[in-house]
SERO-4910 file (N, C-alpha, C, O; in steps of 0.05 Angstrom, whole numbers):
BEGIN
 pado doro    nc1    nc2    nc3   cac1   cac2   cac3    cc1    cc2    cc3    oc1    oc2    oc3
  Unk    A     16    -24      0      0      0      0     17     25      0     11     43    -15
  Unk    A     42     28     18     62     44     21     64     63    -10     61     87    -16
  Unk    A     71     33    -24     87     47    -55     73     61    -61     78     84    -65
  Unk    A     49     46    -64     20     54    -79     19     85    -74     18     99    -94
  Unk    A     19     97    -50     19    117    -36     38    131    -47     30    150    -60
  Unk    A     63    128    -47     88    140    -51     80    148    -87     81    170    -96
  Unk    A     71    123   -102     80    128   -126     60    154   -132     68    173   -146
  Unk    A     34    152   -121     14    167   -126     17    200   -120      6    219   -131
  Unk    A     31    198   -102     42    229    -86     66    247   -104     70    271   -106
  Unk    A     82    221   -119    100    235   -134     87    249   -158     95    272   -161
  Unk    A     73    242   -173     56    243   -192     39    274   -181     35    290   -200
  Unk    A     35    277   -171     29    290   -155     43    321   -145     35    344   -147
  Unk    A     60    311   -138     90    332   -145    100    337   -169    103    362   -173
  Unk    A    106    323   -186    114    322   -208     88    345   -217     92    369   -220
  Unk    A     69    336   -219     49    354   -230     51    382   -220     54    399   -238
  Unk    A     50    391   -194     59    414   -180     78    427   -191     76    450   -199
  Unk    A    108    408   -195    129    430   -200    119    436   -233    120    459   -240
  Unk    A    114    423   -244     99    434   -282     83    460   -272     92    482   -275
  Unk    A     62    456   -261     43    477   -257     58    512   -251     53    536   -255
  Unk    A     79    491   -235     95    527   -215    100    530   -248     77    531   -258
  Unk    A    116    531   -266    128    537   -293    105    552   -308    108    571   -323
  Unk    A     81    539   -298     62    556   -317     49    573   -307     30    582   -319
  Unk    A     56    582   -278     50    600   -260     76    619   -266     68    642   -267
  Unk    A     98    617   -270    119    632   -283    118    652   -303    125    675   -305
  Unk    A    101    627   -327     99    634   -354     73    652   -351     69    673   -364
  Unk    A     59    643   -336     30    671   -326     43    694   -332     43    710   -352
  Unk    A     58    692   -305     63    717   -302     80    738   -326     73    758   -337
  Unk    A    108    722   -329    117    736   -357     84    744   -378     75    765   -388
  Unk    A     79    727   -378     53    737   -402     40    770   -391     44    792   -402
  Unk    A     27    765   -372     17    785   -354     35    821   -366     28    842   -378
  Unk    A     60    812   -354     73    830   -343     82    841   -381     87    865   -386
  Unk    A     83    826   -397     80    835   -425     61    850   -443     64    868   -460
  Unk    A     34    831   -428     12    852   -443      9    880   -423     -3    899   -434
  Unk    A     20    884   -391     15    910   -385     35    922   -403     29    934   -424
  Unk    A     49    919   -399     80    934   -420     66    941   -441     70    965   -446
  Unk    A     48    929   -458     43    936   -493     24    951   -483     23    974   -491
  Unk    A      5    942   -463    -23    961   -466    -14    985   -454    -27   1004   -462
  Unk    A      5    990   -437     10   1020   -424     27   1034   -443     28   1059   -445
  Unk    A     43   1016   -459     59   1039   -469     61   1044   -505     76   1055   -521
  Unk    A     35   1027   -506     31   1021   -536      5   1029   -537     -1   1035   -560
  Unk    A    -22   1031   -514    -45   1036   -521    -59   1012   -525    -83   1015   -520
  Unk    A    -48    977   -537    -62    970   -548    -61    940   -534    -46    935   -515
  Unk    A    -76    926   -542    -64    905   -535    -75    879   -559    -83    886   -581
  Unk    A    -74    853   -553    -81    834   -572   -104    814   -559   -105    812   -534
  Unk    A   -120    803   -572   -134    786   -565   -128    761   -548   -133    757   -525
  Unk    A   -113    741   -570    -95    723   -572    -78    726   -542    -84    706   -529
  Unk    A    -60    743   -527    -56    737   -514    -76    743   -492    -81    720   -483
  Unk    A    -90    762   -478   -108    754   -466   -113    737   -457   -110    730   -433
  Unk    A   -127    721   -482   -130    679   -484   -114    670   -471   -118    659   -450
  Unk    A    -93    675   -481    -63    666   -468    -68    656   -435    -68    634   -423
  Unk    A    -73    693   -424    -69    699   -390   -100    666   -392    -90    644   -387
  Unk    A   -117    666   -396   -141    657   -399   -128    629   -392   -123    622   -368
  Unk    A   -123    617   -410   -110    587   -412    -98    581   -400    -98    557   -392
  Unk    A    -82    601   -392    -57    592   -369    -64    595   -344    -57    576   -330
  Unk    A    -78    615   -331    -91    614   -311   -113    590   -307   -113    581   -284
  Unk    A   -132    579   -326   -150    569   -327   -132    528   -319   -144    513   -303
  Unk    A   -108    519   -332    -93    507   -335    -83    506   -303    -87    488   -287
  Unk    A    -69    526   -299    -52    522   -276    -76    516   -257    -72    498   -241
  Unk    A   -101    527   -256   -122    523   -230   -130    498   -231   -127    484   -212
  Unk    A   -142    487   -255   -153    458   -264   -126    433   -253   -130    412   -241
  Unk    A   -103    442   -261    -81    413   -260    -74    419   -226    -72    404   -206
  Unk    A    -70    444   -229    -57    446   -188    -78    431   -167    -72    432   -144
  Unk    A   -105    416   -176   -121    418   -163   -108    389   -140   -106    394   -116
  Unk    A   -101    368   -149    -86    348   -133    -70    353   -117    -68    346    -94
  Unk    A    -58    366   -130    -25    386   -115    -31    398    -88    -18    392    -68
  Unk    A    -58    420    -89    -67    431    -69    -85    415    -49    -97    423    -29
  Unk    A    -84    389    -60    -97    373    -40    -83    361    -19    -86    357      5
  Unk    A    -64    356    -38    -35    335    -22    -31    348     -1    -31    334     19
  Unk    A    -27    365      2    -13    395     19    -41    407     33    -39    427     47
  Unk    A    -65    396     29    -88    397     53    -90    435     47    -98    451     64
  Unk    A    -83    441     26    -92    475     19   -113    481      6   -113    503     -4
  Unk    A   -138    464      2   -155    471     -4   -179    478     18   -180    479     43
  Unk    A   -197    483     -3   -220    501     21   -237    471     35   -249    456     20
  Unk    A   -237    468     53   -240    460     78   -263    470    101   -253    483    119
  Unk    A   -291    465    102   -306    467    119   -301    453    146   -309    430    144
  Unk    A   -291    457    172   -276    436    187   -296    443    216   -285    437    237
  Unk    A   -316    453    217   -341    454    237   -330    438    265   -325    445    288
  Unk    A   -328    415    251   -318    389    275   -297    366    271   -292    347    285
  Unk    A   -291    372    255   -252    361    239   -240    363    261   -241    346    278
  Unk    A   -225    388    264   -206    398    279   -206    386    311   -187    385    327
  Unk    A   -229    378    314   -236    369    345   -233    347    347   -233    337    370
  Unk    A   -228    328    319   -238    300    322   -202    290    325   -183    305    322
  Unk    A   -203    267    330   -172    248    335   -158    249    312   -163    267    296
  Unk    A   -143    234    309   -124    228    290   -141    204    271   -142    201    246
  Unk    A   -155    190    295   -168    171    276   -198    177    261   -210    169    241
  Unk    A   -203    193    281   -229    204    275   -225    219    248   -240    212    230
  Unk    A   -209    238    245   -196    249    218   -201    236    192   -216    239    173
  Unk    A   -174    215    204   -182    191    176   -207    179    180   -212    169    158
  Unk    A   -220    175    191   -255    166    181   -263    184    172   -275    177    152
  Unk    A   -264    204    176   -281    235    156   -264    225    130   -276    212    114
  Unk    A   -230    233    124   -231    236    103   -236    214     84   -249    219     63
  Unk    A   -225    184     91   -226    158     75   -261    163     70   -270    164     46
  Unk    A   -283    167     95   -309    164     75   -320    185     57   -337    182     39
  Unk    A   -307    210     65   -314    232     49   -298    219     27   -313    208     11
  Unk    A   -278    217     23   -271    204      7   -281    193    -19   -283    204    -41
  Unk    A   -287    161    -10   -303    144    -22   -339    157    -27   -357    149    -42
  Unk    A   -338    171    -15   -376    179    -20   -377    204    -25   -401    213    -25
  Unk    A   -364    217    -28   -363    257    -40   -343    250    -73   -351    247    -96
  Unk    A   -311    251    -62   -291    260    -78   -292    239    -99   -290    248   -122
  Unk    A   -295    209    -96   -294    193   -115   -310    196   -138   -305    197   -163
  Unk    A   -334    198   -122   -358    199   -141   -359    224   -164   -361    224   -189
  Unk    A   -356    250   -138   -361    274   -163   -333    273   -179   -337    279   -202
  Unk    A   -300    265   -174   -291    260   -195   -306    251   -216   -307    265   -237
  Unk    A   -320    223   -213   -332    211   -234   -342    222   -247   -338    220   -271
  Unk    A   -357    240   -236   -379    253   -258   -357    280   -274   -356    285   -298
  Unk    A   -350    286   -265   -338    303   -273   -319    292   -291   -327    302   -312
  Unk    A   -300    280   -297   -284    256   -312   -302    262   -335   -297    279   -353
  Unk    A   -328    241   -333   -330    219   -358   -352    247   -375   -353    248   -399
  Unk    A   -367    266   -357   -380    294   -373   -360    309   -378   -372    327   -391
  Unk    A   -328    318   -378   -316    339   -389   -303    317   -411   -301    324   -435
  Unk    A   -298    300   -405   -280    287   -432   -296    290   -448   -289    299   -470
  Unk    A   -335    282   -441   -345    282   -475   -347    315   -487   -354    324   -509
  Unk    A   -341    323   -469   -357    357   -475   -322    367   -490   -320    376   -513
  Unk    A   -300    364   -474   -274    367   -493   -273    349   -520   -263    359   -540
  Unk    A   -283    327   -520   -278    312   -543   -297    324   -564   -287    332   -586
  Unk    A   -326    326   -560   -342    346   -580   -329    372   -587   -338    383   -607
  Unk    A   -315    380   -578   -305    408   -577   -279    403   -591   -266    422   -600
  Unk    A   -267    374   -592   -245    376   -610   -254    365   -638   -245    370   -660
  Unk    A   -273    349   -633   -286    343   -658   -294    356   -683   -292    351   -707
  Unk    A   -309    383   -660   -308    401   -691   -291    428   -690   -299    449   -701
  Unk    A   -261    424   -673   -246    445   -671   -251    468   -677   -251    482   -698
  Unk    A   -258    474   -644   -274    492   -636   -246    511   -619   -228    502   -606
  Unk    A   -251    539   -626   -227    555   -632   -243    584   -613   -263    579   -600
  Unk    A   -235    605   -612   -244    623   -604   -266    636   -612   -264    632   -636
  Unk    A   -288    649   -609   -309    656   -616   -297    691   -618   -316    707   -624
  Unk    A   -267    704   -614   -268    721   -614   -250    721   -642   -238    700   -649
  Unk    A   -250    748   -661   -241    753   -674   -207    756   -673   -203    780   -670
  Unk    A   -185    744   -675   -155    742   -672   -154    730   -638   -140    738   -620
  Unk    A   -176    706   -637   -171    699   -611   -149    662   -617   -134    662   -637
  Unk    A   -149    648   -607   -134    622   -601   -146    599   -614   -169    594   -605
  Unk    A   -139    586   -629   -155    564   -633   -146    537   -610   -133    534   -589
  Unk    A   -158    526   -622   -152    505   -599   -169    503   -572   -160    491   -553
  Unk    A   -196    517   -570   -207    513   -539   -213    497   -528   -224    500   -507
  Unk    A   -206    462   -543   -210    439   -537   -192    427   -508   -195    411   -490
  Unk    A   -168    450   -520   -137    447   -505   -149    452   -468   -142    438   -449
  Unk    A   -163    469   -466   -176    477   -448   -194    464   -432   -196    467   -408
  Unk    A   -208    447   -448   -236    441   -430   -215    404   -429   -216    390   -409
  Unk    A   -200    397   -454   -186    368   -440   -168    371   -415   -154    352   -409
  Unk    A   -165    399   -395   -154    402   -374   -171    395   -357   -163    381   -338
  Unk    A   -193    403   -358   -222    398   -331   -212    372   -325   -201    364   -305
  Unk    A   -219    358   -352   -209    325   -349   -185    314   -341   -184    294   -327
  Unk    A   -163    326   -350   -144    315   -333   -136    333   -305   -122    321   -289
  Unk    A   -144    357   -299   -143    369   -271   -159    347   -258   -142    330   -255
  Unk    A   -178    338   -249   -196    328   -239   -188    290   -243   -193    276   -223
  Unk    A   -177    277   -265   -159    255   -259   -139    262   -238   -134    246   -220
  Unk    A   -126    290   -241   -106    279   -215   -111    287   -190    -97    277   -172
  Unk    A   -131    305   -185   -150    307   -156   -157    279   -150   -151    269   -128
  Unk    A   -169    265   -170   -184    235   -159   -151    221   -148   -151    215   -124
  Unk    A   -126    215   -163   -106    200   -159    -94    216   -125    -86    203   -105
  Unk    A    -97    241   -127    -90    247    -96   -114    242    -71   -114    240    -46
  Unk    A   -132    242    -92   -151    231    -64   -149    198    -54   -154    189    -31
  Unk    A   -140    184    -74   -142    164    -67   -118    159    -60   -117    137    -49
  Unk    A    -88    172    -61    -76    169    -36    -83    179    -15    -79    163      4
  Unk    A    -94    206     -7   -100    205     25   -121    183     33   -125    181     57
  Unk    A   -135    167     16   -147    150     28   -142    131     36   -151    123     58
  Unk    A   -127    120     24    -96    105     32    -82    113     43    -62    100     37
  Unk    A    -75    130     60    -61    142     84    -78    139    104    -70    129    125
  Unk    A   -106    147     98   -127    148    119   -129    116    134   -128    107    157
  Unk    A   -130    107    110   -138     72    118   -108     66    136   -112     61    160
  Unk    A    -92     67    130    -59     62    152    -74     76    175    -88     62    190
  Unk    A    -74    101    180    -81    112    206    -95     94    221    -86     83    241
  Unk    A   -128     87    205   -153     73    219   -135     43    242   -134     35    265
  Unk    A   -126     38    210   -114      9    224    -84      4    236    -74    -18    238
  Unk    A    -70     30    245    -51     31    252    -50     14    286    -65     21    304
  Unk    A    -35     -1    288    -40    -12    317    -28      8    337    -13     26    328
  Unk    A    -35      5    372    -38     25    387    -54     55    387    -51     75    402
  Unk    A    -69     51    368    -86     73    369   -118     70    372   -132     90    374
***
């Protein structure tokens, strides 16, 4: 179960440190179109899109990343009060009966909705905007594959805690 855990967490990381790069590349983008639009008046469509995609990208794939590291938003009413073991029973069944599931749904409705959308390459609706908006919505789908792969290592962490002896 260990590996399982281990291998799933790297994957995980690995995904994180990509994301920081396109949190990098945000920003260079960013800090380019203020430059043109302040000192040029103008700016372009196309990158816009750019800030769009990349922001839209880095939020969708970081989503596992920010799990691993317990930085997401968190309702904890009566979490915080409960044990170590009590913990892992919230998260392993939240788990299995919240995160698994709405992955699911979410999975198998963005792939068909990206795959229609690459089918009839489906591009910007703005005039000198990006083609490619397929590139976009096949992120939902894989942001959300790797939320499900980090959830199911803390669930697998959770499950060691439950059954950890002396506790």
């Amino acid at each position: 179960m260990q590996k399982t855990i281990n291998f799933l967490d790297w994957i995980g990381e690995k995904i994180g440190m990509l994301v920081s790069w396109v949190a990098a590349l945000l920003a260079v983008v960013i800090g380019l179109d203020v430059i043109i639009r302040y000192i040029f008046k103008f700016t372009y469509v196309w990158m816009i899109e750019i800030e769009i995609y990349l922001f839209g990208i880095m939020f969708l794939l970081a989503s596992g990343y920010t799990f691993k590291y317990e930085k997401h938003v968190r309702v904890d009413v009566f979490y915080t009060k409960l044990s170590e073991k009590g913990k892992a029973w919230v998260d392993l069944l939240g788990g299995a009966f919240l995160l698994i599931p709405w992955c699911y749904v979410v999975i198998v409705s963005s792939w068909y909705y990206a795959l229609s959308s690459f089918m009839i390459g489906e591009g910007s609706p703005q005039p000198g905007g990006l083609p490619g908006l397929y590139v976009l919505k096949f992120c939902i789908t894989l942001g959300f594959v790797f939320l499900l792969l980090q959830g199911v290592s803390h669930m697998l962490k959770s499950v060691q805690i439950i059954f950890k002896k002396g506790n």
